[in-house]
DOKOL-615981 format. One line per field, with one value per atom (N, C-alpha, C): residue number from 0; atom name; z, x, y. Coordinates in steps of 0.2 Angstrom, whole numbers, plus 5000, padded with zeros to 4 digits. Atoms other than C-alpha are relative to their C-alpha. Example, Ala and Ser with C-alpha at 12.3 -4.5 7.8 and 13.67 -1.06 7.14 Angstrom:
% residues 2
seq <- 0|0|0|1|1|1
atom <- N|CA|C|N|CA|C
Z <- 5000|5039|5000|4999|5036|5003
X <- 5004|5062|5004|4996|5068|4996
Y <- 4994|4978|5006|4994|4995|5005
//
This chain:
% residues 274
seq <- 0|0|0|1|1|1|2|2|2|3|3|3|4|4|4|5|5|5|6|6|6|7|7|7|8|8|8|9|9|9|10|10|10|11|11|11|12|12|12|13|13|13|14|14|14|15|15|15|16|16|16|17|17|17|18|18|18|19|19|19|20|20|20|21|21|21|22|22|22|23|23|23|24|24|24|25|25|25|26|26|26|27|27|27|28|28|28|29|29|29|30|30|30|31|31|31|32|32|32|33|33|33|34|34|34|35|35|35|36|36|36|37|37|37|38|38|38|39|39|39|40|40|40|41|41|41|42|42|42|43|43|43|44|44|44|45|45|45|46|46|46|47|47|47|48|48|48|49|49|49|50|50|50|51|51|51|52|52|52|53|53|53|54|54|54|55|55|55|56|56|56|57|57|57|58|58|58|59|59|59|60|60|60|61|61|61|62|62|62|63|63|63|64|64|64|65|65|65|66|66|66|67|67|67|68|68|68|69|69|69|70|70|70|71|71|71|72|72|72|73|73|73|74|74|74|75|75|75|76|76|76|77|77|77|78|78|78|79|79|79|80|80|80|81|81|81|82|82|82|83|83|83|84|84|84|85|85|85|86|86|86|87|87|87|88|88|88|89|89|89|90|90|90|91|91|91|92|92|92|93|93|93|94|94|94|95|95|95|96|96|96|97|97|97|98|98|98|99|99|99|100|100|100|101|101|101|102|102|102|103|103|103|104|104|104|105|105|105|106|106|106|107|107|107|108|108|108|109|109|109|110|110|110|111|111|111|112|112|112|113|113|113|114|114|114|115|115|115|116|116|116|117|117|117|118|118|118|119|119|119|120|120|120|121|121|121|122|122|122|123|123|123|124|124|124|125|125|125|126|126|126|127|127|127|128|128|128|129|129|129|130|130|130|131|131|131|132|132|132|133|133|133|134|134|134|135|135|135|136|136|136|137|137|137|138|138|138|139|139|139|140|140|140|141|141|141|142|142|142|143|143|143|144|144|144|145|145|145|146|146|146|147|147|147|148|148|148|149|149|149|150|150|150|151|151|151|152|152|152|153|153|153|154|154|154|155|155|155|156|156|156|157|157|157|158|158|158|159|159|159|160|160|160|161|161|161|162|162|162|163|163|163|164|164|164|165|165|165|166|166|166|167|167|167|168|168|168|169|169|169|170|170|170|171|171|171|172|172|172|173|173|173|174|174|174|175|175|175|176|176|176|177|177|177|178|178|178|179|179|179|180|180|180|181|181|181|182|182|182|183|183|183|184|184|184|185|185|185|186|186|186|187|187|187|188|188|188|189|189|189|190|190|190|191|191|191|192|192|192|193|193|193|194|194|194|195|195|195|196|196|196|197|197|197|198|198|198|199|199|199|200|200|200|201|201|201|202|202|202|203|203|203|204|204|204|205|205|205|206|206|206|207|207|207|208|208|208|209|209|209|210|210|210|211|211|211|212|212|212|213|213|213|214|214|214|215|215|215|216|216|216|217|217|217|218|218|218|219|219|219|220|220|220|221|221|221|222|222|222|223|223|223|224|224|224|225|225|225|226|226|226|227|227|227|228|228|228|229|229|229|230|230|230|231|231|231|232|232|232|233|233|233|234|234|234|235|235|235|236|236|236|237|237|237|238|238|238|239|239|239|240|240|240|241|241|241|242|242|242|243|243|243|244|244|244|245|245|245|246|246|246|247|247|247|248|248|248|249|249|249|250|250|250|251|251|251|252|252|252|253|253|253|254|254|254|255|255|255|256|256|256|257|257|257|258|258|258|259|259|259|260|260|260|261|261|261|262|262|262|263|263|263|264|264|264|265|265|265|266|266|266|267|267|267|268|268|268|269|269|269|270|270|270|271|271|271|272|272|272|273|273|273
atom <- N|CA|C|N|CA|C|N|CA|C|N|CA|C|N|CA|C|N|CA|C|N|CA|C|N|CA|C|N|CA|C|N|CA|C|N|CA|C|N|CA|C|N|CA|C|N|CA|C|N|CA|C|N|CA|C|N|CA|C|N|CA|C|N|CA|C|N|CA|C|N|CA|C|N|CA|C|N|CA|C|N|CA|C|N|CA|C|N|CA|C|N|CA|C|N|CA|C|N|CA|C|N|CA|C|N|CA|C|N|CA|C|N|CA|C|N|CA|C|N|CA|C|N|CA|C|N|CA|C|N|CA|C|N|CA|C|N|CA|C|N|CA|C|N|CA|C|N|CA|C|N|CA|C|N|CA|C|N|CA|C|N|CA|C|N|CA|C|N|CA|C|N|CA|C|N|CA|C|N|CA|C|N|CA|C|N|CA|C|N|CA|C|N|CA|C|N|CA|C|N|CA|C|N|CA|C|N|CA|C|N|CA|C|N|CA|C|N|CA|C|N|CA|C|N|CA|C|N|CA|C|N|CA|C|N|CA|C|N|CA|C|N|CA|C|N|CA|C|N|CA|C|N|CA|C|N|CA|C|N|CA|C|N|CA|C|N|CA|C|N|CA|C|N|CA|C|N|CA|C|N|CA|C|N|CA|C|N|CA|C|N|CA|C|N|CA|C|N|CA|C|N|CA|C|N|CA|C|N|CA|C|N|CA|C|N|CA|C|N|CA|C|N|CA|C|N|CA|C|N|CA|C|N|CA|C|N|CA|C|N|CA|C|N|CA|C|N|CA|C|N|CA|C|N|CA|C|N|CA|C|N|CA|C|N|CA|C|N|CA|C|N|CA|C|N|CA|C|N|CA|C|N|CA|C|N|CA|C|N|CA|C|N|CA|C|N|CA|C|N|CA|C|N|CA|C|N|CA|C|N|CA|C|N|CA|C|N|CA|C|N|CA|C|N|CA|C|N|CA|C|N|CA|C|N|CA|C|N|CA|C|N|CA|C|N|CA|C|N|CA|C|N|CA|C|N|CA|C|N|CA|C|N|CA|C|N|CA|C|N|CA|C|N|CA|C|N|CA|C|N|CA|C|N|CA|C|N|CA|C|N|CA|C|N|CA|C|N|CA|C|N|CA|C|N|CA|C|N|CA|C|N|CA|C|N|CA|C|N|CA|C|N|CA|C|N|CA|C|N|CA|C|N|CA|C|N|CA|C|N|CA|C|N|CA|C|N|CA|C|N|CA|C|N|CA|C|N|CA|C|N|CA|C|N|CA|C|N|CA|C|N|CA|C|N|CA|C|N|CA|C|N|CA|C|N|CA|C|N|CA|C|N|CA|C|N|CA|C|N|CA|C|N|CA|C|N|CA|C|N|CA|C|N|CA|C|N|CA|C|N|CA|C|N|CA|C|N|CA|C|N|CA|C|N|CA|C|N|CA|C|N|CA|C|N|CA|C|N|CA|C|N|CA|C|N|CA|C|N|CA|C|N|CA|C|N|CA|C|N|CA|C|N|CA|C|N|CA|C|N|CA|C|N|CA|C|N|CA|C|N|CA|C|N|CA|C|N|CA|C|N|CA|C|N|CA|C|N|CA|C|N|CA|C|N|CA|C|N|CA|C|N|CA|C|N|CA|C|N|CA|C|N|CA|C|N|CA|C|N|CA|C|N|CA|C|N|CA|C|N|CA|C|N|CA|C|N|CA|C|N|CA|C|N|CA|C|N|CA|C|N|CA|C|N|CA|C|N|CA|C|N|CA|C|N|CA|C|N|CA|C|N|CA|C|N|CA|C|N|CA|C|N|CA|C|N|CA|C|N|CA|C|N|CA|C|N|CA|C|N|CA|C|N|CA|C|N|CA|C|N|CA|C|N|CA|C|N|CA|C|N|CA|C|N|CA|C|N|CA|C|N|CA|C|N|CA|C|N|CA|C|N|CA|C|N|CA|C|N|CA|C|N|CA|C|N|CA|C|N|CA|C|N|CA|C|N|CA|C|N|CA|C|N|CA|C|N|CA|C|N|CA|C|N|CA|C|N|CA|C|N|CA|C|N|CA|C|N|CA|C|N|CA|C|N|CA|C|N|CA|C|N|CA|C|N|CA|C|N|CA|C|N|CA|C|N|CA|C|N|CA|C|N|CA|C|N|CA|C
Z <- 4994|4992|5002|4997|5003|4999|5001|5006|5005|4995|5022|4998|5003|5015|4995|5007|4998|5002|4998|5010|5004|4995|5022|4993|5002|5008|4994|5003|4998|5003|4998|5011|5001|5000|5012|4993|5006|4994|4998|4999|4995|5005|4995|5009|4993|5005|4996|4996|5004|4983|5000|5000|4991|5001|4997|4999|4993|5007|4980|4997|5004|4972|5005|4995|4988|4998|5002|4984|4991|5004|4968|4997|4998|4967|5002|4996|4978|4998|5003|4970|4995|5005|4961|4993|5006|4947|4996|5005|4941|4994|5004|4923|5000|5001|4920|4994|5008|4904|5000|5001|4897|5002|4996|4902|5008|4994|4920|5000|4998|4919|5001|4999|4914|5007|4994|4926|5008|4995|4941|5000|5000|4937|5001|4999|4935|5008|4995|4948|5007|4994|4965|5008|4994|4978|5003|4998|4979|5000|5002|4983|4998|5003|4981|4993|5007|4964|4997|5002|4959|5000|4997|4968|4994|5001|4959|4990|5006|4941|5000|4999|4946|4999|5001|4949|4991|5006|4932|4996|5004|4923|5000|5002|4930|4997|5005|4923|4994|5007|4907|4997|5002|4905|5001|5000|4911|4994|5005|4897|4995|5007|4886|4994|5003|4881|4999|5002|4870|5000|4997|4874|5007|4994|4890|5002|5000|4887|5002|5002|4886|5006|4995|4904|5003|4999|4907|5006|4996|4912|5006|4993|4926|5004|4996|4933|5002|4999|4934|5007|4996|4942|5008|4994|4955|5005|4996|4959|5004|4995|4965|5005|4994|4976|5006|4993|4992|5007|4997|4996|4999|5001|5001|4995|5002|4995|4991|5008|4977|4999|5003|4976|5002|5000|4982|4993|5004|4970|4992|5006|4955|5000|5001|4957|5000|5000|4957|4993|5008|4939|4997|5006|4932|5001|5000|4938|4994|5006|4924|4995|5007|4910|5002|4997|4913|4994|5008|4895|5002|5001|4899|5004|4996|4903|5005|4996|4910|5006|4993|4924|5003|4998|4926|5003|4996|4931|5006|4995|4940|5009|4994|4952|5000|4997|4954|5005|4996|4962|5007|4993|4974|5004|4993|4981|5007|4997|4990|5006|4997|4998|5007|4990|5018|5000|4999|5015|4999|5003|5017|4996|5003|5008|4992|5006|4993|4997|5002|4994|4996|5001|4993|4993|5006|4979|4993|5005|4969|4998|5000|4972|4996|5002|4966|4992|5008|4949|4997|5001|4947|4998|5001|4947|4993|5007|4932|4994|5005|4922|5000|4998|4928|5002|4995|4937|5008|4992|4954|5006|4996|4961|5006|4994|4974|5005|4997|4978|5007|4990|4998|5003|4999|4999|4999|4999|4996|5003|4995|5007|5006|4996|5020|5001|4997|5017|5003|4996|5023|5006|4993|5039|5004|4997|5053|5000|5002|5053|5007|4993|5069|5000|5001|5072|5007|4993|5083|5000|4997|5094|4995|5004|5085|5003|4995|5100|5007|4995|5117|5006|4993|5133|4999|4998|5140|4995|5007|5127|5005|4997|5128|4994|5006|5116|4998|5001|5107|4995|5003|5100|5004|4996|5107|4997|5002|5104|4994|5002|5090|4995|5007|5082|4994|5006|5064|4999|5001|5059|4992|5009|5041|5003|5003|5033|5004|4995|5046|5004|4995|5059|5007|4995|5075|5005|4996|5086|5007|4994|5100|5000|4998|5108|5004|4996|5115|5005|4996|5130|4997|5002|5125|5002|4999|5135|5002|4997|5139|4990|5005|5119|4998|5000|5112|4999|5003|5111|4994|5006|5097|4999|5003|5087|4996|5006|5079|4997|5005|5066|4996|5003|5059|4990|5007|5038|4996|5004|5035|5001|5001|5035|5003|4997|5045|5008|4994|5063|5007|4995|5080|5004|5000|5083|5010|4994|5099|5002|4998|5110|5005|4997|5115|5006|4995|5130|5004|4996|5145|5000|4999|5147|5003|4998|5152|5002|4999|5151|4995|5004|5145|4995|5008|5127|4998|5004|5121|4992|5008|5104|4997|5006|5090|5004|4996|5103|4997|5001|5099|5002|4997|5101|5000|5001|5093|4994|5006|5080|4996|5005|5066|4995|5010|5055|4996|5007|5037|5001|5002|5032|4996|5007|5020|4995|5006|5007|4998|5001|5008|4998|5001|5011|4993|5006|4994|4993|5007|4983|5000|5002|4989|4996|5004|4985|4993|5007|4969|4996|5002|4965|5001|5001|4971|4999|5007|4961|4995|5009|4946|5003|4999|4954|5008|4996|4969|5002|4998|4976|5004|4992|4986|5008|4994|5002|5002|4999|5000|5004|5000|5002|5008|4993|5022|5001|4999|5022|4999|5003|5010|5000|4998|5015|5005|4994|5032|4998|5001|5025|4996|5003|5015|5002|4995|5030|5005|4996|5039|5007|4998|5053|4996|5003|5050|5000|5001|5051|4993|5006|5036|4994|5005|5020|4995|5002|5010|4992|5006|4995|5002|5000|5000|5001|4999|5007|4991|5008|4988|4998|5004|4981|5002|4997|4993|4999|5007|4986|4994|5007|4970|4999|5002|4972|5006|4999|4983|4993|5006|4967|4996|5003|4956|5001|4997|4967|4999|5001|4966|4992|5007|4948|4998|5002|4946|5001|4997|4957|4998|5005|4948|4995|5005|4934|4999|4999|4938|5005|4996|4950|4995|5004|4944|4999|5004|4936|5006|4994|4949|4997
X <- 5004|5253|4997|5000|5249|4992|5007|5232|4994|5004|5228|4999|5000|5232|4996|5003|5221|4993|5007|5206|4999|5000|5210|4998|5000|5211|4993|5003|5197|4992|5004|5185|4995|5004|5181|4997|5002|5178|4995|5006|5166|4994|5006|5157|4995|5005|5154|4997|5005|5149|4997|5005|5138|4994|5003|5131|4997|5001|5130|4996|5003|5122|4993|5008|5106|4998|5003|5105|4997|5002|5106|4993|5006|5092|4994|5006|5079|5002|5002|5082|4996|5003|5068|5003|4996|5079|5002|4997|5086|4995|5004|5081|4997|5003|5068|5001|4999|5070|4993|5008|5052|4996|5001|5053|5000|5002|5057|4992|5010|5040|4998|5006|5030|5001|5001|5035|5000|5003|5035|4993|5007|5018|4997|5006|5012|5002|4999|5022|5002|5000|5019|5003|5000|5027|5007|4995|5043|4997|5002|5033|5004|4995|5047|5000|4998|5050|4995|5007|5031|5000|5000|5034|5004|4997|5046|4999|5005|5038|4996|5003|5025|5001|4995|5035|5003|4998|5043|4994|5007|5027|4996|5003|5020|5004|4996|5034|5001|5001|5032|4995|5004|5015|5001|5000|5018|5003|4997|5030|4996|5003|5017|5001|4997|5025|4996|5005|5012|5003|4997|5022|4996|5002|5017|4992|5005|4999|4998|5001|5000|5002|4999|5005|4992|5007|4987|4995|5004|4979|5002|4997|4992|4998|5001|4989|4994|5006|4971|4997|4999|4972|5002|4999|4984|4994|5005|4971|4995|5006|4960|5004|4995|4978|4993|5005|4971|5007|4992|4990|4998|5001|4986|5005|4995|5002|5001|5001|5000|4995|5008|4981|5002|4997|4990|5004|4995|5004|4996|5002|4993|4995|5004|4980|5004|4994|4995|5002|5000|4999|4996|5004|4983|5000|4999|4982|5002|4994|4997|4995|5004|4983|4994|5007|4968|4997|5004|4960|5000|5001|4961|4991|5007|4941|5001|5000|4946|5004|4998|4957|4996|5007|4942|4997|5005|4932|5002|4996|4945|5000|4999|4949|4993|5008|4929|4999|5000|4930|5003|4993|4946|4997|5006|4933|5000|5002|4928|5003|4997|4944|4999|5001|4945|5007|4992|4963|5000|5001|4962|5005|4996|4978|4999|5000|4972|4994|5006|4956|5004|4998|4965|5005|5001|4976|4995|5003|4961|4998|5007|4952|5006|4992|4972|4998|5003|4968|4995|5006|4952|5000|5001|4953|5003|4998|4966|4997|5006|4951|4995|5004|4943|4993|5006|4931|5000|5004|4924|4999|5004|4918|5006|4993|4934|5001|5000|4931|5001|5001|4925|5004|4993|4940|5005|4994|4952|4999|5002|4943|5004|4994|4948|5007|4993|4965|5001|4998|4965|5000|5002|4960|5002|4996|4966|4999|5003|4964|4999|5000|4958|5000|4995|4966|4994|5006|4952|5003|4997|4956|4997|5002|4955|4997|5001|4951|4999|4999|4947|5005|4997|4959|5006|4997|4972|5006|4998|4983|5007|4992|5003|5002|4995|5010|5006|4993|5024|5003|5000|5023|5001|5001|5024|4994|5003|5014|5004|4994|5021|5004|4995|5030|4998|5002|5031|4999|5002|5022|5000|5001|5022|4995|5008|5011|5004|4998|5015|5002|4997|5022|4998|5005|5018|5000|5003|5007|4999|5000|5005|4995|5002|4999|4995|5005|4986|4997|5001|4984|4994|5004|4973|5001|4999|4975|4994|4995|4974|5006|4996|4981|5006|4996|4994|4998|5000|4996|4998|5004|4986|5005|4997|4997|4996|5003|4990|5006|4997|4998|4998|5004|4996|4998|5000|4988|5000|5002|4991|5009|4993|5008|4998|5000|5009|5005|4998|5011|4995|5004|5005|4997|5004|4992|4997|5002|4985|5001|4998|4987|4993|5009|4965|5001|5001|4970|5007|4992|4981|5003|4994|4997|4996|5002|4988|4994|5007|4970|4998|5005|4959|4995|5002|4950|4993|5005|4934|5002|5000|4934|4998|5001|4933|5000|4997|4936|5006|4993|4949|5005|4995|4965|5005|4994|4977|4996|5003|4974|5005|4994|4986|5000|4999|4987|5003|4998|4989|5011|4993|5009|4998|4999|5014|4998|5002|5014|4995|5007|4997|4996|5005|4990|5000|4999|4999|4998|5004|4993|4993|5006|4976|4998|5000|4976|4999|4999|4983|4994|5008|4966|4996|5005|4956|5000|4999|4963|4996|5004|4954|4993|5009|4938|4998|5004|4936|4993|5004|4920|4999|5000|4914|4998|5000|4910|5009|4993|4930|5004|4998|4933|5004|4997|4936|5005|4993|4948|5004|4995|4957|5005|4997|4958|5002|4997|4962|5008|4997|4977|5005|4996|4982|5001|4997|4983|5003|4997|4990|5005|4996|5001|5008|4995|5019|5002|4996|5027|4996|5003|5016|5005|4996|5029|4996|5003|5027|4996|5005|5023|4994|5008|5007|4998|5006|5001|5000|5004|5003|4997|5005|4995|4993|5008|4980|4999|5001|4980|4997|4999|4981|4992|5007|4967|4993|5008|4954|4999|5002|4956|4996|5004|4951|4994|5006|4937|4995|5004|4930|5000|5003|4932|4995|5005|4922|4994|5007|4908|4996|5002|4907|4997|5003|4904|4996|5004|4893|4992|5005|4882|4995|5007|4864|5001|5002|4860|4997|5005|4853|4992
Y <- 4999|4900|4993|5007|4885|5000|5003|4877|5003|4995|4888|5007|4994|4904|5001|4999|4901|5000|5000|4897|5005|4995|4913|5006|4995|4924|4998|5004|4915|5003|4998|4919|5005|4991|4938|4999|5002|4935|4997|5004|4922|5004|4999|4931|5006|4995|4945|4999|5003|4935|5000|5002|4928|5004|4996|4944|5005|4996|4953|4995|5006|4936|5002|4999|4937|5006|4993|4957|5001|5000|4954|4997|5006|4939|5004|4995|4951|5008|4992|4970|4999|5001|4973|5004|4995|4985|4995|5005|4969|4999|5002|4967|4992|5008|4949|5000|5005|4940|4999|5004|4937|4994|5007|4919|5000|4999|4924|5002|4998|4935|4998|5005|4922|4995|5006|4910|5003|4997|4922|5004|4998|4930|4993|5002|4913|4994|5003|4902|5005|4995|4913|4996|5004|4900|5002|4998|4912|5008|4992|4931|5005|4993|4942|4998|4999|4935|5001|4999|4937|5008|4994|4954|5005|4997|4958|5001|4998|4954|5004|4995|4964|5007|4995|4979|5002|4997|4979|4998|5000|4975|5005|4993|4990|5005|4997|4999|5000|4998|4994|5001|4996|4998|5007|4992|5013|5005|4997|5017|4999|5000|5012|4993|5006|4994|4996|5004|4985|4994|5007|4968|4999|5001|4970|4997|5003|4965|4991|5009|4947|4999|5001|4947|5002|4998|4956|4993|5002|4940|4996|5004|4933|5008|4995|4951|5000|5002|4949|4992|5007|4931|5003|4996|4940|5005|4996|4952|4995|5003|4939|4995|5007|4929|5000|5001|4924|5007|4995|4935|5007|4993|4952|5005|4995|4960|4998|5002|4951|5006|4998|4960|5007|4995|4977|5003|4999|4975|5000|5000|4971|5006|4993|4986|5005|4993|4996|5000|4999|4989|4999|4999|4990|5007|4993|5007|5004|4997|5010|5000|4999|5006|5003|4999|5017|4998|5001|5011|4992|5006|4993|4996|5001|4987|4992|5005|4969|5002|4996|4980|5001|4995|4993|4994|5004|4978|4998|5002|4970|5004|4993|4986|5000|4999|4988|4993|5007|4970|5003|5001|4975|5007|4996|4990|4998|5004|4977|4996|5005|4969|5000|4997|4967|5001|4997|4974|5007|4990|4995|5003|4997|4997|4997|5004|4984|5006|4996|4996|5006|4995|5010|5002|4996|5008|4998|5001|5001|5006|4994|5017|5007|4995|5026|4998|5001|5016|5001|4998|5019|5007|4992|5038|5000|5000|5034|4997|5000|5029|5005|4994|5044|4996|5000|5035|4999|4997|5042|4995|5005|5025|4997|5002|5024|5007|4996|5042|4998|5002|5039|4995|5003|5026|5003|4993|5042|5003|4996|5051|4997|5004|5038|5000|5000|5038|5006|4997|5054|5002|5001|5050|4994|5004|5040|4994|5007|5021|4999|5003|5013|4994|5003|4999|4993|5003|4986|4992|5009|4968|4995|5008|4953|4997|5005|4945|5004|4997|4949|4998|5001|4950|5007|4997|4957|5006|4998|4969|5004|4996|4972|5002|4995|4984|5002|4999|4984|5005|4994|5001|5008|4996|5018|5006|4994|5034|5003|4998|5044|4996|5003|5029|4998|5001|5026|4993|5005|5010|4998|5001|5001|4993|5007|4988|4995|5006|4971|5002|4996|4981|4995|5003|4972|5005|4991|4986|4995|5003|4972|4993|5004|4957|4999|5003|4949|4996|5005|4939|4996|5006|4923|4992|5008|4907|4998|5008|4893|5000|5001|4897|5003|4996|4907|5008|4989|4928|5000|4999|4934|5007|4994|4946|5005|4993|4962|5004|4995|4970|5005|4996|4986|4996|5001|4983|5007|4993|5001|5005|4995|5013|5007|4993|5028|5002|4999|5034|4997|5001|5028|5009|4994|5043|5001|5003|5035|4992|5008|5019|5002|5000|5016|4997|5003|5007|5001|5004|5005|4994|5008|4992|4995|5005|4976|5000|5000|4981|4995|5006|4967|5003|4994|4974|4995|5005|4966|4999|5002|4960|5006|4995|4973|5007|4992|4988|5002|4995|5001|4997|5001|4996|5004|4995|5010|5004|4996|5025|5001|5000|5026|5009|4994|5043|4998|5004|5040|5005|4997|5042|5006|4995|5057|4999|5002|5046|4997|5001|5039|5007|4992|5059|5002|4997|5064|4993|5005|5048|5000|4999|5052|5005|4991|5071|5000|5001|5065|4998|5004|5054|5005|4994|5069|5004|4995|5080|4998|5003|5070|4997|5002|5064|5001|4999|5071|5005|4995|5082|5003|4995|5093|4997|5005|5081|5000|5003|5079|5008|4993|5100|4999|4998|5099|4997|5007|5084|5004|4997|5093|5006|4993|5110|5001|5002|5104|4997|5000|5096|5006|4994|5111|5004|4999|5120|4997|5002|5109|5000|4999|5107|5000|4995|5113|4993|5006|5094|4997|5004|5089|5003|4996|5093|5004|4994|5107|4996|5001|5096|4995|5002|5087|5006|4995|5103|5003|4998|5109|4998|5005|5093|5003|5002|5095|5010|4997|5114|4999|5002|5108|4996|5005|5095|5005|4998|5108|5005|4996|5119|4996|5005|5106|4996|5003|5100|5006|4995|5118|5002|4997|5122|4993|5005|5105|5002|5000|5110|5006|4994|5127|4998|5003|5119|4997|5004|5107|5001|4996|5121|5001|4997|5124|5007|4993|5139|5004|4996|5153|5002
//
């Protein structure tokens, strides 16, 4: 075979490789070497590979892998990044250990975050130490998010009514000169519920800008949580979801079932004496 041929046929080959080797590099399923862990837990200047330690970290506490501990204080560190999706990612594998008290505190801190989905899953691991203090933070998720101007002016939407939106989504733009458009992005996963303004209405600052309903999978990780610590304030959220409209799938409506049963047998038990 001559020297063009070896390069024509050499090609598709290399394309693949190289397309296998990227996929592979960024799937989190790949197994880490202990050595990777540490150094992606503690060098965060590539986030998917931090991410993606993460990820199997919380998998192996989950199974219970007392190795896994000695990673404990890069997870911790991460909870206070200044990088929202790190401070998400790590309250979702403390979560994995409800026994461990340097989490517990941790997650009591990330109450606090200005990110509603970092709040949200703190208040997700928190219930798995059975404590309540994220309660009214799962309440919320089960409600719509309202979505307000960062800035004031003019507002051009790059979303419609109806459409499904994820965490970074861009929901629209803001006229702002003499500078550039002020982008808003949704920080929450769901659907576009409402759009608060018409096409090229000027918005004051911190005015409505869109309303988000929670996705599916927010609705059923909350339920989940208030199956174990929610109360009776939480009864109407819940029962409304459990009746539901008919697009809601059948398994949240069970969960939230599942979790008003559990909020009433609590409140039985915990009712004064007549």
């Amino acid at each position: 075979m001559d020297r063009g041929k070896l390069i024509v046929a050499l090609v598709p080959f290399l394309l693949v490789l190289v397309t296998f080797l990227f996929w592979y590099q960024t799937w989190f399923g790949r197994p880490l070497t202990d050595s990777e862990m540490a150094e992606y837990l503690t060098d965060t200047s590539v986030p998917h590979k931090t991410q993606h330690a993460l990820a199997q970290l919380g998998d192996r506490v989950a199974r219970g892998d007392a190795g896994a501990r000695r990673w404990y204080p890069q997870v911790q560190a991460l909870s206070a990044s200044r990088e929202p999706g790190f401070r998400l990612m790590a309250a979702w594998v403390m979560g994995q250990d409800g026994h461990a008290p340097e989490f517990h505190r941790a997650l009591l801190k990330l109450l606090k975050d200005s990110d509603p989905m970092v709040r949200g899953n703190a208040a997700l691991a928190l219930a798995r130490f059975g404590d309540a203090s994220g309660e009214a933070e799962l309440r919320l998720m089960l409600k719509p998010y309202t979505l307000a101007a960062p800035a004031a002016g003019p507002i051009q939407y790059r979303v419609k009514s109806g459409e499904e939106v994820h965490r970074g989504s861009l929901v629209a733009r803001i006229a702002s000169p003499p500078g550039p458009a002020v982008e808003v992005r949704s920080p929450v996963e769901g659907w576009v519920r409402e759009l608060s303004a018409a096409e090229g209405k000027s918005l004051a600052a911190g005015a409505s800008l869109a309303v988000i309903s929670p996705s599916d999978a927010q609705l059923f990780e909350s339920l989940r949580g208030l199956y174990m610590v929610g109360d009776a304030d939480d009864l109407p959220d819940v029962e409304r979801i459990a009746r539901g409209r008919p697009e809601i799938p059948s398994k949240v409506r069970e969960q939230a079932e599942l979790a008003a049963q559990a909020i009433r047998s609590r409140a039985g038990k915990t009712a004064p004496a007549p």
